[in-house]
C-alpha positions in Angstrom: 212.3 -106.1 -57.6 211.7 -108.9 -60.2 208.7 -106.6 -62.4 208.5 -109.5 -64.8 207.8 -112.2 -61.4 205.0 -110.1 -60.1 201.0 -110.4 -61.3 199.6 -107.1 -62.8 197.4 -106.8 -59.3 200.5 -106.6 -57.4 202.4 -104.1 -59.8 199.5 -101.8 -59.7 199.5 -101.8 -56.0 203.8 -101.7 -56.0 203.2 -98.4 -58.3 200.5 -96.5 -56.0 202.2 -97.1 -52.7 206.1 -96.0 -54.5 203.4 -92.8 -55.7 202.5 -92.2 -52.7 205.5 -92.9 -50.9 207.3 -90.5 -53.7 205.1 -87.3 -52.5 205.3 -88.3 -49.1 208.8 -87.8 -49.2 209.0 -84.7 -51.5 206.3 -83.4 -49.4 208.0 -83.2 -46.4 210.9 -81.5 -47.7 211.8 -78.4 -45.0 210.9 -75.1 -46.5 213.4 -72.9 -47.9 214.4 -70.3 -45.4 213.6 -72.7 -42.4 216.0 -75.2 -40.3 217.5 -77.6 -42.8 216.5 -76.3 -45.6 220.0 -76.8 -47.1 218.5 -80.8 -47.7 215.4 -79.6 -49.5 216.7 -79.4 -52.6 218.1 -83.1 -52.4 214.7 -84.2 -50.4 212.7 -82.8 -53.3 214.5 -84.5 -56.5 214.4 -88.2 -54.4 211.0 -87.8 -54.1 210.6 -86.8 -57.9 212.6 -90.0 -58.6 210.4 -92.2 -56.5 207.0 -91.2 -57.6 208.4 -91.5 -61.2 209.6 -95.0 -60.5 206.0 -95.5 -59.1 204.5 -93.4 -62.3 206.6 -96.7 -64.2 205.6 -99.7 -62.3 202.1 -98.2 -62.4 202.0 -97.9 -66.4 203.3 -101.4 -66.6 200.8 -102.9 -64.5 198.0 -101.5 -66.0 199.4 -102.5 -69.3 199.7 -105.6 -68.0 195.7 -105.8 -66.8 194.8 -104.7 -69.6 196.3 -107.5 -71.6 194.4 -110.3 -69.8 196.3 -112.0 -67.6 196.4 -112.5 -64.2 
């Protein structure tokens, strides 16, 4: 994904659905002690990694807004 091609509107909107999808993910992880909880570990930190890529993309759009253009 081209950040530097997209209009701050569309980076802040990129950032919250790669948040959400991020604890989506993480969320769903099994619990320990359950069925396939040997993946929850692994489920957990790829969530951690997407909402913190969405936490980025986020920050750089509204940097973005705020600095006028659109």
């Amino acid at each position: 994904m081209a950040l530097t091609a997209m209009s701050p509107r569309r980076m802040l909107a990129a950032g919250a659905g790669l948040t959400a999808l991020g604890i989506a993910i993480a969320g769903t992880a099994p619990i320990l002690g359950t069925e396939g909880s040997s993946r929850t570990l692994a489920q957990q930190v790829a969530g951690g990694v997407v909402l913190l890529a969405g936490w980025v993309v986020l920050a750089l759009g509204i940097h973005r807004f705020g600095r006028g253009g659109d």
